[in-house]
N, C-alpha and C positions, 0 to 999 in steps of 0.2 A: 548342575552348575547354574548359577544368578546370569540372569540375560546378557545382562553389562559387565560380565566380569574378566578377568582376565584374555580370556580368547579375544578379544576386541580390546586390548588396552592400545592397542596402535592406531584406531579410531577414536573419533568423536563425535557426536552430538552437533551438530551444525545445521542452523533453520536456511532453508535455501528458497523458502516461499514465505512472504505473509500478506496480510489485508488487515488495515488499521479498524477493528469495530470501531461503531458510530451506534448513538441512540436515535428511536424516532425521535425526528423533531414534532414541534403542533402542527396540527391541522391548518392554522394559518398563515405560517411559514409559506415566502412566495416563491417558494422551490418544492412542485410535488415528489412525493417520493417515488408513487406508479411503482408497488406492489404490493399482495395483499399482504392483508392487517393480521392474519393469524392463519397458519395449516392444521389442519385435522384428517388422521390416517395418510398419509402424503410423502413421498418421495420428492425431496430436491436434489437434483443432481448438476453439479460446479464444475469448470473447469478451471486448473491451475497450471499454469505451465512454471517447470522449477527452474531453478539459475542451473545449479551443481547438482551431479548424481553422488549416488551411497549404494551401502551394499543392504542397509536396510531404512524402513520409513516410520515415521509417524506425524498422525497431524493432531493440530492442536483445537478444539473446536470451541467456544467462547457463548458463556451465559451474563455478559458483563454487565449489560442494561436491562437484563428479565428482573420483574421483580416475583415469579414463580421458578419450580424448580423447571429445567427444560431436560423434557424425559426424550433419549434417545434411542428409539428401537433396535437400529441396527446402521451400519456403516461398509458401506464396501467403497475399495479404492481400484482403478483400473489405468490402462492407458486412453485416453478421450481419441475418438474417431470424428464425433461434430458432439454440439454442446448439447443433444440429445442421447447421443448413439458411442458405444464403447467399442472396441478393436477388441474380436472375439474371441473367448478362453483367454483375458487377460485377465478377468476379476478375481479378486482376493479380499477376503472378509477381513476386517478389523475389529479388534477385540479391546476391551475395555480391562483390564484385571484379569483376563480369562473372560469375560462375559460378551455373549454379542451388542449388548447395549452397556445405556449408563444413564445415570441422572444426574444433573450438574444442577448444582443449589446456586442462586440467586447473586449475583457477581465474580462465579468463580470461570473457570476454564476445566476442559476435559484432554488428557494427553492421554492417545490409544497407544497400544503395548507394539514395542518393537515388531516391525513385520518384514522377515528374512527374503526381502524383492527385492533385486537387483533395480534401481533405476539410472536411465541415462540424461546425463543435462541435456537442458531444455527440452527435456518430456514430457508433454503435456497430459496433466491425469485427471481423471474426472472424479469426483468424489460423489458419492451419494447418499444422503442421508434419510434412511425415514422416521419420520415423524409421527408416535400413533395417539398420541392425544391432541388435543385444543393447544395448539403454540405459538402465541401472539410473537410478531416477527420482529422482535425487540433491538437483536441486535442485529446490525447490520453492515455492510461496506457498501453506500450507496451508488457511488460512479467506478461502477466494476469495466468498463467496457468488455465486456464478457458474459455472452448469454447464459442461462441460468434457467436449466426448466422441470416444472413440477409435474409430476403422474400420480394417476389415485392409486390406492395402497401400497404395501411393502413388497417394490418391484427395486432395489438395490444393484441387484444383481441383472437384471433384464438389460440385452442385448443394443434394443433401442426402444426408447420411454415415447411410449403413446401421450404425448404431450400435452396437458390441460391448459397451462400459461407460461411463459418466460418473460424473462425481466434482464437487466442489465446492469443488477445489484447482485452482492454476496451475503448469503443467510449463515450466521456461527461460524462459518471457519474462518480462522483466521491465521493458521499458519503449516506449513510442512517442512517437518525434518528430515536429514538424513544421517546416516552414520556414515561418514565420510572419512578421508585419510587424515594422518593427525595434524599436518600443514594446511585440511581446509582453515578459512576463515569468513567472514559474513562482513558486509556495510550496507549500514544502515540510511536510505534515504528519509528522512524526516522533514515533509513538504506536505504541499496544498494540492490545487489542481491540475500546476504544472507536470509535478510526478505519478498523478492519477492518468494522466496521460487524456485530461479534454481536448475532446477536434482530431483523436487519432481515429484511426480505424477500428470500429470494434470485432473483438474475436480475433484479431493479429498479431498483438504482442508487439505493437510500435510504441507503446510510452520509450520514454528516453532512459529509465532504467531496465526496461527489458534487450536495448539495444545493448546498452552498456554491458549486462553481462554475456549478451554474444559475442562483445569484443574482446573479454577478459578471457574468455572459451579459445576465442583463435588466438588468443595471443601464447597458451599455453603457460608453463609454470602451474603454482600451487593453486587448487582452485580457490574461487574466490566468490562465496556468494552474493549478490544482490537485493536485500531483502524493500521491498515498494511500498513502506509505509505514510504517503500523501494520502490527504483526506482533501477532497472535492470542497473547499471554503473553509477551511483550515486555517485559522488562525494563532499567533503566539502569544496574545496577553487575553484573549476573551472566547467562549465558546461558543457554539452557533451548529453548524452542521458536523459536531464533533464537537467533544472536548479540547482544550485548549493546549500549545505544545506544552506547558508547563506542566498538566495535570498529568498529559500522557504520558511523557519519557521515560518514565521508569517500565512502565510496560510495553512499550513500539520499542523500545531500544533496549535498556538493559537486560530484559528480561528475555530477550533472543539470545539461543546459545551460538556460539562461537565470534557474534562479532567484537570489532575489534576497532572499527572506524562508525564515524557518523556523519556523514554531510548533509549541512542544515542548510536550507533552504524555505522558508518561511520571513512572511509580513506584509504579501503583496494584499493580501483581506483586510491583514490590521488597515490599509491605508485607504484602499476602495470601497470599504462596506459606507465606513461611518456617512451622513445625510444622506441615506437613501432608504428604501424601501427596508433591504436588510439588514439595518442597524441606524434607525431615523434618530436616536436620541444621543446616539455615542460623538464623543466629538475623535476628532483627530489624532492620533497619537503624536505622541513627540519623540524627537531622534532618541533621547535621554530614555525612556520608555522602553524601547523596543532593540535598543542596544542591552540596556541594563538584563534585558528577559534572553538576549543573546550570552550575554558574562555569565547568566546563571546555568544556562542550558550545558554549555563550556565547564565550568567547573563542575557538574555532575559528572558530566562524560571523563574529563581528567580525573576523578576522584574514584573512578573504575579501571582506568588504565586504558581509556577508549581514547583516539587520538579526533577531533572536533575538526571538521574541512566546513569551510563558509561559500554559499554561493552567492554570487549576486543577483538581484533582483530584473528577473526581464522587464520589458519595454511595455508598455499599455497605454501608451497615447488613443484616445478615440475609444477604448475600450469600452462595449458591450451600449456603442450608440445606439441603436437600434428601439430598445424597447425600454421594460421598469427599470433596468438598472444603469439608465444613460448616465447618472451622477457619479458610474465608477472610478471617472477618470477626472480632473482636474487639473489645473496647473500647479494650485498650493501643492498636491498632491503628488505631481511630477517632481518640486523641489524635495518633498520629503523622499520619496525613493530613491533619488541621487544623494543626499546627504548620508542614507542607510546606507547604500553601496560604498560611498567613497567611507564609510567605517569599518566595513567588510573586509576593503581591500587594503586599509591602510591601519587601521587599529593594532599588526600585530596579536590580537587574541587569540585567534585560527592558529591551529598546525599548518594549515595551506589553503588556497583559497583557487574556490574555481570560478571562472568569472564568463558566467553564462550570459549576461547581459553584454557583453562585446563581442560573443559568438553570434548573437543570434538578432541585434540589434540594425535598424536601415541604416546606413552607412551616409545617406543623404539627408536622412531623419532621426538621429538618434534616438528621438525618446518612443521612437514605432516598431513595432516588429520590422524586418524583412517581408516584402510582401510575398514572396516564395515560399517565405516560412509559415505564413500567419493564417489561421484555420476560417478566419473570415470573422471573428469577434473581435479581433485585435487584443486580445489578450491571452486566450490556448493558444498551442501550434499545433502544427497538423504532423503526415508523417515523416515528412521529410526537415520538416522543422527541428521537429524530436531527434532525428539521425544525427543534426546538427551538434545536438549540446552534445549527444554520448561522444560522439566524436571530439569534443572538445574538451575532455575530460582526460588529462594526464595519466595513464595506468600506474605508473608507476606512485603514482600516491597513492592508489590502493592497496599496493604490493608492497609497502611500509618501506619503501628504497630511498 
């Protein structure tokens, strides 16, 4: 009998983890990346903690910015005991077509064959891949908050990784499925660094869509996955530390199975990069600009049957005074972020609108974070900040009610 066939028609296919790739950016990009440039014979080994469990897994692992093929010796999935070390006699080999490995040609992606584990939500699993040739570290999830550590040769399967380096970036993987009940479903966050979760705790699982789907978990009903696709400088009309939301969306969102919502949250880079260091020659956007890349983003989703939730833009007064990026914040700047919010919330365009910036905004200061909330750049929040918006977040508009 076909894997997928009948016996499982009452399941489905449902991504309950992912990690948006990202290409290197240059070498004089004033954001180091801080890790290395290529593995040879090398075991990396990830952790991912999922939203929703299944009755079985697969992940999806990504060659999207290699311009070689990226050869994969072997893959084992486990449950993660620390970002080194596995919980023992849980490992289980991952197979390719039947094969321990695989080679994924030059923009493509690698989906390993169904693997009959029971997982439970929010179970954190460590993935491990090794690597036996020359494999420039092309593609990436750079602000993982999630340690991430390499051992020399094809130690997969090894208990705890005699550790050469770790980083706090993710290498090819980019997503985990499960085979879930036929009422799971997935939503999709499509953001920057607010849903990368900067200024949380790293290794904790406090970004504000990891909160979110612990609240969907206790709240019971059908599950509902949470899929974290922010990228750390993320922006919607121009690329930078990522491609651009326009270029992505078909891949962070559509092409995730089961979902069914998207909430967008994107623009606060459009508005703070331009005159500075990271984007000295771009000027400003205009409302008309970064709404219109809004109507477009909206009518994809609608033209799938995926229902578009708008959030609005948090506060960043003062934002990243400190050092090269003191030019983040502005006053022109501050008017154009209220002018995009008050579009958010009043345009109608959205199926629903969640309005993060009145959760998490000073009440004495509007246009500043909370200082309870605010991670000390005035612009991420920290974890209690994060707790805030999930919290703020109506479930029932996930639940299609």
């Amino acid at each position: 009998m076909a894997p997928d066939s009948t016996s499982h028609s009452r399941r489905s296919w449902v991504a309950t983890w992912a990690a948006s790739p990202q290409p290197v950016w240059p070498a004089n990009f004033p954001v180091a990346i801080g890790l290395p440039r290529q593995l040879w014979n090398q075991t990396v080994r990830q952790t991912a903690r999922i939203s929703i469990g299944g009755e079985r897994v697969r992940i999806v692992v990504s060659n999207a910015y290699g311009d070689q093929p990226l050869v994969v010796g072997a893959v084992e999935l486990a449950l993660a005991r620390s970002p080194a070390a596995i919980v023992a006699g849980s490992s289980q080999t991952l197979r390719f077509d039947g094969q321990r490995g695989t080679v994924i040609p030059p923009g493509a992606i690698a989906i390993s064959d169904p693997l009959a584990w029971p997982v439970a939500p929010l179970a954190s699993l460590a993935i491990s891949l090794y690597l036996p040739e020359i494999t420039p570290t092309a593609t990436l999830h750079f602000d993982a908050r999630q340690t991430a550590c390499i051992a020399a040769g094809d130690v997969v399967s090894q208990a705890e990784l005699t550790t050469e380096t770790s980083f706090t970036s993710r290498l090819f993987l980019s997503a985990v499925w499960v085979e879930a009940q036929a009422a799971a479903r997935a939503v999709v966050v499509l953001s920057d660094s607010i849903a990368d979760g900067d200024g949380s705790t790293p290794d904790a699982n406090r970004r504000w869509p990891d909160v979110l789907a612990e609240r969907l978990l206790a709240a019971g009903g059908a599950p509902v996955a949470v899929l974290n696709q922010g990228i750390s400088g993320g922006r919607v009309l121009a690329d930078g530390m990522g491609v651009n939301a326009l270029a992505r969306f078909d891949r962070d969102v559509l092409a995730q199975p089961g979902v069914d919502t998207m909430i967008l949250m994107l623009g606060l880079n459009d508005i703070g990069w331009p005159g500075g260091v990271l984007a000295p020659a771009a000027p400003l956007p205009t409302v008309a600009a970064l709404t219109g890349a809004y109507r477009q983003l909206i009518a994809r989703a609608h033209a799938h049957g995926l229902r578009a939730i708008g959030a609005t833009l948090t506060p960043f007064a003062g934002a990243l005074c400190d050092g090269p990026f003191a030019y983040f914040y502005d006053p022109a700047k501050e008017i154009l972020r209220s002018q995009v919010n008050a579009w958010i919330r009043e345009s109608g365009q959205f199926d629903a609108v969640i309005d993060f910036d009145a959760a998490v905004r000073d009440p004495q200061s509007p246009t500043r974070l909370r200082p309870e909330f605010d991670s000390g750049d005035h612009l991420h929040l920290q974890d209690r900040g994060y707790a805030a918006m999930a919290a703020h977040v109506d479930l029932a508009l996930l639940r299609g009610v």
